[in-house]
N, C-alpha and C positions, 0 to 999 in steps of 0.2 A: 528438484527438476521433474522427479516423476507427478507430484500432484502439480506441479505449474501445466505441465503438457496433459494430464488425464482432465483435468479444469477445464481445460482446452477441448479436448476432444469431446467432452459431455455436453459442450453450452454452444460450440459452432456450427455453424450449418455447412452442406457443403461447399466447398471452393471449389474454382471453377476446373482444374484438373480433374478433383477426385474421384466425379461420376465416370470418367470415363475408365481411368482404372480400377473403381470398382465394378462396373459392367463387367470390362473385359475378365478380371478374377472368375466374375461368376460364369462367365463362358467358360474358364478355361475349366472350370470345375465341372460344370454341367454338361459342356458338350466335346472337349478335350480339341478347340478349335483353336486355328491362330489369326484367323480372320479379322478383330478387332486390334485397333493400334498398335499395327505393325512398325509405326516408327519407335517405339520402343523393344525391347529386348523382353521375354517373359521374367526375368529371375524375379524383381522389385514386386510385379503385380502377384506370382507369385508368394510373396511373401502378403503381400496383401489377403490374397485369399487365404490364409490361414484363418486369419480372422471372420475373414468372409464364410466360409463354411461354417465357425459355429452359430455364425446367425442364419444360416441356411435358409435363404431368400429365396422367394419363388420366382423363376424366371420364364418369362412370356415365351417359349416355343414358336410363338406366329412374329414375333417379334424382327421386324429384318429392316430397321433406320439405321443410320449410321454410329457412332460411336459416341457420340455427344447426346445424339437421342437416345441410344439404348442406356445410358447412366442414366438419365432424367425418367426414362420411364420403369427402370428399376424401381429407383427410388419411390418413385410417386404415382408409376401408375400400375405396379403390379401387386396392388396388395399387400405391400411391404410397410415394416414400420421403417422410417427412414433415419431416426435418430438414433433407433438400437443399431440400423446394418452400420452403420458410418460409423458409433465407436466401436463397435468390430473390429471392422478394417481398419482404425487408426491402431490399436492397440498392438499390434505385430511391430508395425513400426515405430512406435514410443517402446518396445523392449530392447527395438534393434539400437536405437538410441542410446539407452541406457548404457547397455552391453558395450557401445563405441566410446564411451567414457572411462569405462576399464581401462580400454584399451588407450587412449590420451595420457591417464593414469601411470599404466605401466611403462609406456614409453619414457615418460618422463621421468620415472621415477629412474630406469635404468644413467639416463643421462645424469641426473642429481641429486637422486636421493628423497627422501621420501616428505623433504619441507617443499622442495622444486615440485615432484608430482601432486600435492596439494596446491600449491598456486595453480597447477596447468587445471589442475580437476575442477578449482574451481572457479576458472574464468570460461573452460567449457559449459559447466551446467547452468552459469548465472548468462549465458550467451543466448542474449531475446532470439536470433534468428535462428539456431538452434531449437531452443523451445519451439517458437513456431513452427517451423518445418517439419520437425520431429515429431510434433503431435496431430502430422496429418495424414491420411492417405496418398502417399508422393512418392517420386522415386528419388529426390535429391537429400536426401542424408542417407538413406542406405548406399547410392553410389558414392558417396563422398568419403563415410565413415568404412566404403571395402577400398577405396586406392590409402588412405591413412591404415589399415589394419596390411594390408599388403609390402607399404612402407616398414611399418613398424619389424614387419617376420625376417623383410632384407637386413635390415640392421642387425637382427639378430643371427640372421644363417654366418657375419663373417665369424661366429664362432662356431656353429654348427651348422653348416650347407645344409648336410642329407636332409633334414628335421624339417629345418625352417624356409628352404629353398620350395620343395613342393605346396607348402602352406600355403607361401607368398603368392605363389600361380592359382592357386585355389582361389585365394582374395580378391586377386586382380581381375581372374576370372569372373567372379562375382561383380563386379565393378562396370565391367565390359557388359555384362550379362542382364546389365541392370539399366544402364544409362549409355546411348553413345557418342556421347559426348565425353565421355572416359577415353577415347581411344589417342588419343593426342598424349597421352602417357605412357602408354605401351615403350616408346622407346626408351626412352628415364630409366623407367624401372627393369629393361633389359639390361640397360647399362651398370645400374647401380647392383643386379644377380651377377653380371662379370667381373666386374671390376675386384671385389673381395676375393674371391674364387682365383682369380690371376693374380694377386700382392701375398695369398697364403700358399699357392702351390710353390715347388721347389721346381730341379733340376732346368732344363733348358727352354729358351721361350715358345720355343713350338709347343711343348707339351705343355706348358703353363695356358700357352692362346688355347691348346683343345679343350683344357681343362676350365677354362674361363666362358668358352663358348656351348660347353654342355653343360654349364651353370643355367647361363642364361637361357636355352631350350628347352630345362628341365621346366622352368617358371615361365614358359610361351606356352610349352605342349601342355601343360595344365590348365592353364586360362585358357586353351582354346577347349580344352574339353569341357573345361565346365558351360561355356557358354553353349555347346553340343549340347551338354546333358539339362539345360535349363529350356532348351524348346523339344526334346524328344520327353521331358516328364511331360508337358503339356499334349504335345501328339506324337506317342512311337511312331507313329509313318510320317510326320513330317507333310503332313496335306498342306500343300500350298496353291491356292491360288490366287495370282498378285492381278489386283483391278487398278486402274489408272496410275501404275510405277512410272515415275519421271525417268525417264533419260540424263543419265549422266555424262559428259562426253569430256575428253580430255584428260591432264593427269590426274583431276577426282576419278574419273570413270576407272581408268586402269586402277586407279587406287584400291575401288572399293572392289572389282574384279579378281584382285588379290588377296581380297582378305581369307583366311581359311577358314568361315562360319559357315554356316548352313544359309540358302540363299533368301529364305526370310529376312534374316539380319540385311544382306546386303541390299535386299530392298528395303528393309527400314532406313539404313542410311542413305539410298538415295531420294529417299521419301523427306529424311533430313534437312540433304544437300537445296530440294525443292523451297521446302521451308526457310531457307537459310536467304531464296532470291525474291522472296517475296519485301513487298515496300511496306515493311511495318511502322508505325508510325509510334513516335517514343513522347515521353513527356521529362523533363529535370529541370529544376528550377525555377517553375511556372513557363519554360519554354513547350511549347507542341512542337513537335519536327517528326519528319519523313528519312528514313532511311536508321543509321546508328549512330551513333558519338565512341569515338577507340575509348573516353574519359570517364564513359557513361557509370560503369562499375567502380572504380574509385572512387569515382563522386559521389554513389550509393553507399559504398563502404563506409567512407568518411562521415556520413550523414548518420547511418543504423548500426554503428560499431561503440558501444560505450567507450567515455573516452580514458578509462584507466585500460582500458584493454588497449587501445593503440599505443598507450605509452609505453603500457609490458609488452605486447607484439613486439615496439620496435628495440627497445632494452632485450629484451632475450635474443630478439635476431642477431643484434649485436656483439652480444656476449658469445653466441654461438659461434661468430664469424672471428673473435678477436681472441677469445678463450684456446691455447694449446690444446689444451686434451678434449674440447666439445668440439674444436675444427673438423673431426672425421664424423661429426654429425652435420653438419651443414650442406652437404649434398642430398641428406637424406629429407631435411625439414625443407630446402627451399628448393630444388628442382622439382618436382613435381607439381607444388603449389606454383611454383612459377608458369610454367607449360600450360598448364590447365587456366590459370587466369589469363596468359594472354589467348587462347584458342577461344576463351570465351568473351572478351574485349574484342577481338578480331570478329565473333559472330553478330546478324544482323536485329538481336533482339534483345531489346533494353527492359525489360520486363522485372528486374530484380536481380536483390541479394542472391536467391536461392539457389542460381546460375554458379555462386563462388561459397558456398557453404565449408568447400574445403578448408579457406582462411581461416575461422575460427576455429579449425580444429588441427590444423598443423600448426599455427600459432599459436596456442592454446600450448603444444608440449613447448615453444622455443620458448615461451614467459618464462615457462617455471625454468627454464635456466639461467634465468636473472639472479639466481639467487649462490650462481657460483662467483660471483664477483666479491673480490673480499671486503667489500666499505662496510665499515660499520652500519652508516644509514640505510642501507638498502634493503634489509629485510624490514627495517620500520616503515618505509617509504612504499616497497611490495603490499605488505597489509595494508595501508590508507587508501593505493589504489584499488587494491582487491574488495575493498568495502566499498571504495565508491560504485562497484563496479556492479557489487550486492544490491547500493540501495537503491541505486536507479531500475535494477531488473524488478527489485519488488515491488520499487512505485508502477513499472507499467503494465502489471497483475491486472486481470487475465488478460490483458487485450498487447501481445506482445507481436503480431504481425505488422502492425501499425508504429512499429515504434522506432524514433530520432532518440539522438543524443542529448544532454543539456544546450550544448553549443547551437543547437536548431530546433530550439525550443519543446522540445518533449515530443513525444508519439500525437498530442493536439495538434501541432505543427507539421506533420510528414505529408500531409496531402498538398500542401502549398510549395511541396517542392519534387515528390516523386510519386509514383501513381502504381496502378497494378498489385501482384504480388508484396507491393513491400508497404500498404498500406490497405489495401480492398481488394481485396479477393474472392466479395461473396457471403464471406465468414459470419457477420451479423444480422442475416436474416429473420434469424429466430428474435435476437433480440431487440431487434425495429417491432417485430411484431407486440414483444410484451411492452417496450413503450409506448405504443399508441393504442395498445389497453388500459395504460396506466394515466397515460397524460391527456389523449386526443381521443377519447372514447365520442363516437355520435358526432365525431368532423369528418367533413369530405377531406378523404386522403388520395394524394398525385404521385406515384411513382417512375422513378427512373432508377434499374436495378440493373447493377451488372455483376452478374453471378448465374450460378448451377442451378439456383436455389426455385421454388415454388411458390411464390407469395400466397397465392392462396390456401396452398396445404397449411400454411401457418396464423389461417384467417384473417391474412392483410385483404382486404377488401380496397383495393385501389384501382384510380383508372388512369391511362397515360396520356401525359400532357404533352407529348409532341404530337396526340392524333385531334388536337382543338385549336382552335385559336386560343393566344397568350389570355387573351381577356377574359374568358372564359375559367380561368385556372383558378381558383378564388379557394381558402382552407390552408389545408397542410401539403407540402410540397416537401415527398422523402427523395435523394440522389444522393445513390453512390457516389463518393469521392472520387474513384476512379474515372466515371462517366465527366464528374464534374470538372477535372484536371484537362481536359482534351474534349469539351466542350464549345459548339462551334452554332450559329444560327439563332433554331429555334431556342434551344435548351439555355445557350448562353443571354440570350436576353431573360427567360424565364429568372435564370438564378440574379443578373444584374438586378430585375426589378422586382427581387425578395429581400425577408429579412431574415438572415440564420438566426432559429431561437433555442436547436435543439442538435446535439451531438450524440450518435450510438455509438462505440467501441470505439470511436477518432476513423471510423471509415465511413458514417451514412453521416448523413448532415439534415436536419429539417429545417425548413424554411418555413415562414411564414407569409401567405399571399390575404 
């Protein structure tokens, strides 16, 4: 897993999030500001700048465009080399990765033993979206891999509360602190600190309920500090000042008025909530549509989940639910991942797997308890799927953002049915560029790019074919898959009256005009 995601992190260009959390890193380093992408929480970027400080990148002082410009002009227009800053910054996050495998590991293992926590380990680390994400500048496996580690410490406080109770809050915290789109958890995992804490105290139910409910505010009042202490490391005073914050009004408004953050956060999420009304427009199955599908992520699951893993997913769920002694696990593996997948089913943006990264990694510990079921066949049946699971990850080496199942024809096939993040994201700029030094050298080259990225820091010399008329487009014709998926007009005749001759990573496509 570590050389599939460092492979990754050496050879991609960046994706379309990453300038911007890496800009903001380098703000928070250089000028202890919180002014850039407030809809996120500092901890993730955070952890980004770890990385981002040893590459200690010069940042523009006169600098003052918005946060999508200031990555792009990091990157590209201060001087910087852009392929060392970016695996910088990926690199914090491919440890944090790692590290969250441990933990899959020992969850598991406590549930079955140390053959169970080898299946879970190794359908987390052979897990393409996983890799992907993991080996990027983003905040969705650190917040994923802090509500699964926070999980993990509840399960264990019902043997030791004091120990494991404040961890969990710590995690959760983390979690909160990172993405918020975590908050939809918060009560789960209240419940799941009470609950233990009330079935182990003794004497009368009064004193059982105080004792249940100073479980759970032991692991509230934590996460609420950590999320305090992850925007006071960035600015002890807390300097805010919020520019065009949406109005939220009704029971979100109260809602978020309630929250006890610091009120950056509460403007990040109504900055969320803003984003959440907007008419984004989705792509699945070669349909384009406006608005969301509740389907839309199942559908993506089913499509980018190898299919030994959904077999163990749903055999471990199983087992967990019908198994006696795993039964008091089952609240712990499937309410949370429940909660969080439909909060994010219910949200307006279809954009990808990365949205449910959870799923692989809480299911990921319920497989390996497949292996508590007494049949003979099922540990021989566990390893055939566990292999299958192996060789499809290694066949879609290095290009694992892009990648289907067998069932939907390989990672070749994912742009014909889902778009964005879960196919194109930017990622293959670099390497469009070395093939058309290798192949198209001294042709007129046509771009249509949807990414972060800089064509011509990487010496694509191209010119754009929706500013001519079609007749005029004559040569090589490079487009994003993404672009191509949700393609309307000019572009769509372009591509109807080409001939695909050439494929980079299963996200750009060349045509021939």
């Amino acid at each position: 897993m570590a050389v599939a995601m460092v492979t990754a992190a050496v050879r991609q260009t960046p994706t379309i999030d990453e300038p911007v959390y890496v800009g903001t890193a380098a703000v928070y380093l250089e000028e202890r500001s919180l002014r850039y992408n407030p809809e996120h929480p500092p901890l993730g970027k955070l952890v980004v700048a770890a990385g981002v400080a040893v590459a200690d990148p010069h940042l523009d002082p006169e600098f003052h465009g918005d946060q999508s410009e200031l990555g792009r002009h990091l990157l590209y227009g201060s001087g910087n080399d852009p392929w060392r800053l970016m695996l910088w910054a990926r690199l914090p996050v491919i440890a944090l990765t790692l590290l969250f495998g441990l933990v899959v590991f020992a969850f598991a293992r406590e549930l079955t033993g140390d053959a169970g926590a080898s299946v879970a380990l190794a359908l987390y680390c052979l897990s393409p979206d996983v890799i992907a994400h993991g080996s990027l500048a983003t905040l969705d496996v650190p917040a994923a891999g802090s509500v699964l580690t926070s999980v993990w410490l509840l399960w264990r406080a019902r043997l030791r509360p004091r120990l494991h109770l404040p961890l969990a809050g710590a995690a959760l915290g983390a979690a909160l602190a990172t993405k918020m789109s975590t908050l939809p958890v918060i009560p789960v995992l209240l419940a799941l600190a009470a609950v233990p804490v009330w079935r182990a105290s003794g004497g009368a139910a009064g004193r059982r309920l105080l004792r249940a409910l100073a479980g759970a505010s032991v692991v509230g009042l934590v996460a609420v500090a950590v999320v305090w202490a992850a925007y006071l490391v960035v600015d002890p005073r807390l300097r805010w000042d919020p520019q065009q914050v949406p109005v939220v009004h009704g029971l979100r408004g109260l809602a978020v008025e309630s929250l006890p953050f610091p009120e950056p956060y509460r403007d990040g999420v109504r900055v969320q909530f803003a984003l959440e009304n907007r008419p984004w427009e989705g792509f699945l199955f070669g349909r384009v549509y406006t608005g969301s599908l509740w389907y839309y992520l199942p559908a993506a699951l089913l499509v980018k989940t190898p299919l030994g893993a959904l077999a163990l997913w749903t055999a471990g769920t199983a087992a967990v639910v019908a198994v006696r002694r795993l039964r008091p696990a089952a609240p712990y593996l499937t309410a949370a991942p429940a909660v969080l997948l439909a909060a994010a089913m219910y949200g307006s943006r279809d954009f990808g797997t990365r949205y449910a990264l959870f799923l692989p990694m809480f299911l990921a510990v319920a497989a390996g308890c497949v292996l508590v079921l007494r049949w003979r066949w099922v540990p021989v049946v566990t390893a055939v799927l566990v292999a299958f699971v192996a060789a499809g990850s290694l066949r879609t080496y290095p290009h694992y953002l892009p990648y289907s199942n067998e069932a939907f024809g390989g990672p070749a096939k994912t742009r014909l049915r889902l778009h964005d993040s879960n196919v194109d994201w930017g990622q293959d700029l670099g390497r469009l560029a070395d093939r058309l030094r290798e192949r198209y050298r001294g042709e007129r080259i046509w771009l249509v790019y949807k990414g972060s990225g800089v064509p011509s820091y990487y010496g694509i010399r191209a010119a754009d074919p929706l500013r001519v008329p079609p007749g005029r487009v004559r040569g090589v014709l490079a487009v994003s898959d993404s672009a191509a998926a949700k393609a309307t007009g000019r572009l769509a005749e372009l591509i109807d009256s080409s001939r695909p001759v050439d494929d980079v990573g299963h996200s750009i496509t060349l045509y021939r005009r």
